[in-house]
MDAnalysis code that builds the backbone (N, CA, C; Angstrom):
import MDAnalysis as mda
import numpy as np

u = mda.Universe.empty(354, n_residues=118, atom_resindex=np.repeat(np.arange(118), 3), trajectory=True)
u.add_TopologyAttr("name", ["N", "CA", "C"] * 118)
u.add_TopologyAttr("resid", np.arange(1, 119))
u.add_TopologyAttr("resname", ["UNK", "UNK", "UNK", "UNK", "UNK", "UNK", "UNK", "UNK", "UNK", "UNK", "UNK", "UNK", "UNK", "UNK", "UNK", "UNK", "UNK", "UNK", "UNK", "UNK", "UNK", "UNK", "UNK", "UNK", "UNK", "UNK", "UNK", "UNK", "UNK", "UNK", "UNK", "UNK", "UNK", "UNK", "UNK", "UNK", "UNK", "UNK", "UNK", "UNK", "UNK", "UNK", "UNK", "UNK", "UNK", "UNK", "UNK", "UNK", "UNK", "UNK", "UNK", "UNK", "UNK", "UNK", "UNK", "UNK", "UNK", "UNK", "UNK", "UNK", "UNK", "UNK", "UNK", "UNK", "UNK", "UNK", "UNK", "UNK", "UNK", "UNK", "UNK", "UNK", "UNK", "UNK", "UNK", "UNK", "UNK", "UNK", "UNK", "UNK", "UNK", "UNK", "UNK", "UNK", "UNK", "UNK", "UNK", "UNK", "UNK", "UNK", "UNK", "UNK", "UNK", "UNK", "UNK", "UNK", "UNK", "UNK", "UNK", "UNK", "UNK", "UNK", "UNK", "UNK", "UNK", "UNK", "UNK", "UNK", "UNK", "UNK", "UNK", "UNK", "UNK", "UNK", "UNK", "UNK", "UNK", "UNK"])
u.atoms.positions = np.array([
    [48.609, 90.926, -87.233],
    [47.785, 91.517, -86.199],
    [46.595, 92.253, -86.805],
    [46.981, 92.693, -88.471],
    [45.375, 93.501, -88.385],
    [44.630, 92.668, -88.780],
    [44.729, 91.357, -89.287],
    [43.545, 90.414, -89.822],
    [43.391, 90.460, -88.530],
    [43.729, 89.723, -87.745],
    [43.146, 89.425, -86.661],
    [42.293, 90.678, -85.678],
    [42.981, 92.279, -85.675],
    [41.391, 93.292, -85.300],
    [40.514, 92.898, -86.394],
    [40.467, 92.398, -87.872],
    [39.237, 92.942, -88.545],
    [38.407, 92.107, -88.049],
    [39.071, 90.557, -88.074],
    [38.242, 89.832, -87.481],
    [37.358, 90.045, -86.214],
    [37.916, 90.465, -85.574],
    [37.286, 90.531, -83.873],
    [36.589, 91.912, -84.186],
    [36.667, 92.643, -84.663],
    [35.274, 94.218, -85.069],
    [34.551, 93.016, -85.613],
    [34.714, 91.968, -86.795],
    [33.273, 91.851, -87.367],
    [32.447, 91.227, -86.223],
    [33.374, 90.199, -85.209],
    [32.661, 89.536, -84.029],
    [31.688, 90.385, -83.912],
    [32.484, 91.301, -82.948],
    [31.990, 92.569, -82.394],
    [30.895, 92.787, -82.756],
    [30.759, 93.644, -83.947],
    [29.398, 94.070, -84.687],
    [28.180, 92.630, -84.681],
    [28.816, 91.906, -85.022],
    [28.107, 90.593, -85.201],
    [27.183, 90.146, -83.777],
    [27.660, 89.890, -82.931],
    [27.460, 89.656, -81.444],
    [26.515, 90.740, -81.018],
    [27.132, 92.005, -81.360],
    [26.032, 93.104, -80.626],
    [24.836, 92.857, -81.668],
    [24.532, 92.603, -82.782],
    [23.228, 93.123, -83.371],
    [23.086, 91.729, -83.576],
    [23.114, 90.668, -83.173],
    [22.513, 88.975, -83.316],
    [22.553, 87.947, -82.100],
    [22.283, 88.293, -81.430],
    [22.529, 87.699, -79.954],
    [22.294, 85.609, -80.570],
    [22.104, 85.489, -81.665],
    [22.601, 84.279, -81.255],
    [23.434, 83.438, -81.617],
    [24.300, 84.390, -82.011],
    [25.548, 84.145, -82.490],
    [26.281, 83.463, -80.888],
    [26.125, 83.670, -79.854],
    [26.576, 83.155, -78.790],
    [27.327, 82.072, -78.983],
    [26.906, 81.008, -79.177],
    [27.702, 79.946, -79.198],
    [28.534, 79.800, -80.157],
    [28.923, 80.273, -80.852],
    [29.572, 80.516, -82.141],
    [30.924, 81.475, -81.154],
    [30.767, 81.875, -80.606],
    [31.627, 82.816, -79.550],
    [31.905, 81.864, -78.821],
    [31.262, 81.436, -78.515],
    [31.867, 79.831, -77.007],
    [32.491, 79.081, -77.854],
    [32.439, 78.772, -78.795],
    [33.001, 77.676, -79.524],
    [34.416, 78.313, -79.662],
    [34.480, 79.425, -80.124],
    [35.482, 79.821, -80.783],
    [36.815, 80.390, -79.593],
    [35.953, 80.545, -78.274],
    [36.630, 81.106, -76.895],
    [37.400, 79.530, -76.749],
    [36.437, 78.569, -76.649],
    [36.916, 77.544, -75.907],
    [37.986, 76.475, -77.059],
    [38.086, 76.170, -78.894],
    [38.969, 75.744, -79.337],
    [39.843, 77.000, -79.111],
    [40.114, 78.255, -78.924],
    [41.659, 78.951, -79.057],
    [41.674, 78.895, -77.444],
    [41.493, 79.116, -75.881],
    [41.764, 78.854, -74.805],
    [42.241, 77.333, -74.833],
    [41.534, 76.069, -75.144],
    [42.348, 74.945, -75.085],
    [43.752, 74.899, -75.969],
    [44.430, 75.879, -77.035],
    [45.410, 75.745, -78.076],
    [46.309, 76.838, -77.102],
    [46.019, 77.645, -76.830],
    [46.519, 78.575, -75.770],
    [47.035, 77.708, -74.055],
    [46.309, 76.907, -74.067],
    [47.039, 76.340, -72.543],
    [47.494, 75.030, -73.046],
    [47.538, 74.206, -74.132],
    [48.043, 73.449, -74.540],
    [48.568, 73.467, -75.819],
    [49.337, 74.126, -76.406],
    [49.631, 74.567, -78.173],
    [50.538, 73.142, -78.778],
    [50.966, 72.259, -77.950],
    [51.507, 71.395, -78.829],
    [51.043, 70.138, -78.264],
    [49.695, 69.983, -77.969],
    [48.664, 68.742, -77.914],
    [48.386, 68.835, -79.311],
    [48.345, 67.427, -80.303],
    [47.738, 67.421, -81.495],
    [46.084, 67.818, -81.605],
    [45.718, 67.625, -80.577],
    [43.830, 67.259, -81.093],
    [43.523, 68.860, -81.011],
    [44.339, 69.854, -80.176],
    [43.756, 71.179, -80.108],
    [44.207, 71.811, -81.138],
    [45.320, 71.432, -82.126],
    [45.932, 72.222, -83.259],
    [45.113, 71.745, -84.363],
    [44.110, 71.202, -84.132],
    [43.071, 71.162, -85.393],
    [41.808, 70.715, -84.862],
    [40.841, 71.318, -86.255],
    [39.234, 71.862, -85.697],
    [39.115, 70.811, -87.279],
    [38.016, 70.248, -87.218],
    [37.321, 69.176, -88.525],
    [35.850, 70.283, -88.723],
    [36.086, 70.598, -89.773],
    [35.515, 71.585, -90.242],
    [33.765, 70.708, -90.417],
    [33.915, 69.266, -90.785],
    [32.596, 68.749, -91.440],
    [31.759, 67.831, -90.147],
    [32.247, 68.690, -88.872],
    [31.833, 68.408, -87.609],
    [30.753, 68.894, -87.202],
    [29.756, 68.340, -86.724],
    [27.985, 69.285, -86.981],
    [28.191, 70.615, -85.639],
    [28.843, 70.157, -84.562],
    [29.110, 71.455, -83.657],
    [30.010, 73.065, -84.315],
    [30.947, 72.753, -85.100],
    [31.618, 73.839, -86.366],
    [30.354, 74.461, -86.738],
    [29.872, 72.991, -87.634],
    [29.373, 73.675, -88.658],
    [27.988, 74.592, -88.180],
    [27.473, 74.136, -86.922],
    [26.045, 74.783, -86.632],
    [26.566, 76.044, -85.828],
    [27.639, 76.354, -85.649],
    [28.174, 77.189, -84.647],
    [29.121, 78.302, -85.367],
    [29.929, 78.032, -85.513],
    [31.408, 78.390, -86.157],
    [31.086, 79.288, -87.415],
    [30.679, 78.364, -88.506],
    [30.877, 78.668, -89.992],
    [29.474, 79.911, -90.247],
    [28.413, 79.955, -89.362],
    [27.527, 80.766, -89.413],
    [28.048, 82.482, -89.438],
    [29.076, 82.021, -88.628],
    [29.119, 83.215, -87.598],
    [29.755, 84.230, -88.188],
    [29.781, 85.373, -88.700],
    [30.392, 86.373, -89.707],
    [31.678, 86.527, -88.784],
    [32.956, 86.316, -89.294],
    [34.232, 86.675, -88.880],
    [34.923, 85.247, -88.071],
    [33.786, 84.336, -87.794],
    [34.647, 83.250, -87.236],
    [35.294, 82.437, -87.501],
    [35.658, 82.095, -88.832],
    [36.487, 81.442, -89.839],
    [37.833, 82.368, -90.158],
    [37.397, 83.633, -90.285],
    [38.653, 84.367, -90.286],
    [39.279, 84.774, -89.366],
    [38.631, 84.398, -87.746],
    [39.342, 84.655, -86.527],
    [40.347, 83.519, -86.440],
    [39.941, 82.423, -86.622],
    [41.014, 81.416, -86.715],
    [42.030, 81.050, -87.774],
    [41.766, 82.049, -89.153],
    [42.861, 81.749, -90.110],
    [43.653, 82.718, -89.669],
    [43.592, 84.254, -89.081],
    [44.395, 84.810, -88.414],
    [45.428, 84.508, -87.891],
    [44.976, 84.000, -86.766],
    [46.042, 83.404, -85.448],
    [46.930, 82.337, -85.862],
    [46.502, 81.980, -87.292],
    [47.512, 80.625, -87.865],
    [46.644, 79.628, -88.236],
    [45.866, 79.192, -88.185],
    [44.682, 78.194, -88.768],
    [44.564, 78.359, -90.271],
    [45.263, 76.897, -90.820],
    [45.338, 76.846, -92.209],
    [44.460, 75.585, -92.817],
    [43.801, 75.703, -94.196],
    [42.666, 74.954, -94.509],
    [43.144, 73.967, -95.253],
    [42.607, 72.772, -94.651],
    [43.176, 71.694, -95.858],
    [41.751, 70.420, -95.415],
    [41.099, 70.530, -96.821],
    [40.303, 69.968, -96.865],
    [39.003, 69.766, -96.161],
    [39.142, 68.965, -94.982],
    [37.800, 69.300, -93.747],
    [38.410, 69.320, -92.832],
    [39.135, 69.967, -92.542],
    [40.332, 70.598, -91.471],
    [40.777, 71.779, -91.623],
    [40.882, 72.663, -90.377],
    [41.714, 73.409, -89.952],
    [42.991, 73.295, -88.966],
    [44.023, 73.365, -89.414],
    [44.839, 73.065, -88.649],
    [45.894, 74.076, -88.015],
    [46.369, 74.188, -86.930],
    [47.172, 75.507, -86.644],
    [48.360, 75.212, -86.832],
    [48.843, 76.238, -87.564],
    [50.533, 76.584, -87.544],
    [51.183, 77.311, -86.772],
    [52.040, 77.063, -86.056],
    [52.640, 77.713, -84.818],
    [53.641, 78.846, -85.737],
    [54.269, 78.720, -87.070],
    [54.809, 79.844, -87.815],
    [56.172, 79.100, -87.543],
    [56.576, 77.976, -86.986],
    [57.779, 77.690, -87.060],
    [58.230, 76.693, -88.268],
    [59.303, 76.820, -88.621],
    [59.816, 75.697, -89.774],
    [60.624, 74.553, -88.875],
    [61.125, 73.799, -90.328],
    [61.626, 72.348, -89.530],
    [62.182, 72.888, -88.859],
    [62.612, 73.415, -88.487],
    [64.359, 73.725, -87.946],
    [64.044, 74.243, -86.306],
    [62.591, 74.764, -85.823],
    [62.216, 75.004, -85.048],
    [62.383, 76.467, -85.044],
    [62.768, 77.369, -86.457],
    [63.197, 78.946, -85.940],
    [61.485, 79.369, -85.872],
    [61.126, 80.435, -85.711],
    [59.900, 81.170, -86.216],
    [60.135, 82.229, -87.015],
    [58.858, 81.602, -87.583],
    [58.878, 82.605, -89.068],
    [57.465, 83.538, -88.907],
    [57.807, 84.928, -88.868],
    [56.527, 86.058, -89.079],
    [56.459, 86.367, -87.549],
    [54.967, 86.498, -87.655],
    [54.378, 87.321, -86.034],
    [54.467, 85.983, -85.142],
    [54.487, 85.946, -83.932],
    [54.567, 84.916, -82.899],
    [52.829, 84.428, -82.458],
    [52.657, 83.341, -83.387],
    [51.290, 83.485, -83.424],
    [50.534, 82.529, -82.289],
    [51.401, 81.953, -81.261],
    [50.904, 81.814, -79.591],
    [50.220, 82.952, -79.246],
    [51.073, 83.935, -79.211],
    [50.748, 85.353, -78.541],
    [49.318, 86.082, -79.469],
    [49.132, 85.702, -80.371],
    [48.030, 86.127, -81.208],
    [46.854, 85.089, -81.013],
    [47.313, 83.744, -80.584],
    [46.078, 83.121, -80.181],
    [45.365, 83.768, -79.113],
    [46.647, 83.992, -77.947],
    [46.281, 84.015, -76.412],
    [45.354, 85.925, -76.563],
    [46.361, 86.529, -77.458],
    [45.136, 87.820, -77.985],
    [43.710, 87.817, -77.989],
    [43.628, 86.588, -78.807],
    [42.063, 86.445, -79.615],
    [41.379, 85.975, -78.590],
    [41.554, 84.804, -77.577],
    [41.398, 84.565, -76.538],
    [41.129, 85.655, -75.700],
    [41.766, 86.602, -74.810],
    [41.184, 87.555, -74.054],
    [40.026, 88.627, -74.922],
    [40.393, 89.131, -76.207],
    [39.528, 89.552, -77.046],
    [37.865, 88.798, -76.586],
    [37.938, 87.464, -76.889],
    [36.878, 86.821, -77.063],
    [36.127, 86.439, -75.539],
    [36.974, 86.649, -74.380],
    [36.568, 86.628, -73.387],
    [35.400, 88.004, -73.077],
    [36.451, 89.360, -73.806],
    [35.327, 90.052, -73.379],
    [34.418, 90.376, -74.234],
    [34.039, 89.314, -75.418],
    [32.884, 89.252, -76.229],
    [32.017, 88.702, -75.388],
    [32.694, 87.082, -74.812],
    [31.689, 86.409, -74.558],
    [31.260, 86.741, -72.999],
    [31.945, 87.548, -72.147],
    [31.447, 87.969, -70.487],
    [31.501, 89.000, -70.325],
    [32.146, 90.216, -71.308],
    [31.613, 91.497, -71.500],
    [32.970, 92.346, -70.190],
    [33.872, 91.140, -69.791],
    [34.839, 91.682, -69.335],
    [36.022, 90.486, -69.376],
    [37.386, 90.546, -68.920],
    [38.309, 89.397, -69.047],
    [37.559, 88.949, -67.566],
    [37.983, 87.346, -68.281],
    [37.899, 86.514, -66.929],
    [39.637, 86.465, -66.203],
    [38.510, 86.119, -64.897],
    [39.900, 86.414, -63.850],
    [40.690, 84.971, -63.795],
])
């Protein structure tokens, strides 16, 4: 949980003093809201890092790479892929990192509308 505040202060700071960081905030609202209402669809448990929408959006953005290694987003190669924290066996292992997506998610709602959406 605290990677994930440092991350969302740097948003924070980031967003208030660079307004165009915006889409870099939409991007990042809308891959963790689609992993959040669907967490075990394959295509939402990974982001292709060498994708020109990432890369013009995402990788700019101070803290937005580490908002998603937070919540479970692990790097392998030109991929990010999410780990739900469970092993084979289906137990979970560590923080329950659904509930830390769906966090970052309302977090990022009231980055990006300045209140939660209803």
């Amino acid at each position: 949980m605290a990677a994930l505040s440092k991350a969302l202060q740097i948003l924070s700071f980031t967003t208030t003093t660079n307004t165009n960081n915006k889409a870099g905030i939409n991007m990042l609202y809308l891959y963790l809201r689609n992993l959040s209402n669907h967490p075990t669809v394959p295509r939402y448990r990974k982001i292709y890092t060498n994708n020109a929408t990432y890369s013009k959006n995402v990788v700019l953005l101070d803290g937005g790479k580490e908002l998603l290694k937070s919540v479970g987003f692990e790097e392998f190669a030109s991929v990010l892929e999410w780990n739900d924290g469970e092993d084979d066996d289906g137990e979970e292992g560590g923080e329950n990192r659904l509930a830390l997506v769906k966090d970052a998610v309302a977090a990022l709602e009231l980055l990006k509308y300045g209140k939660k959406k209803d």
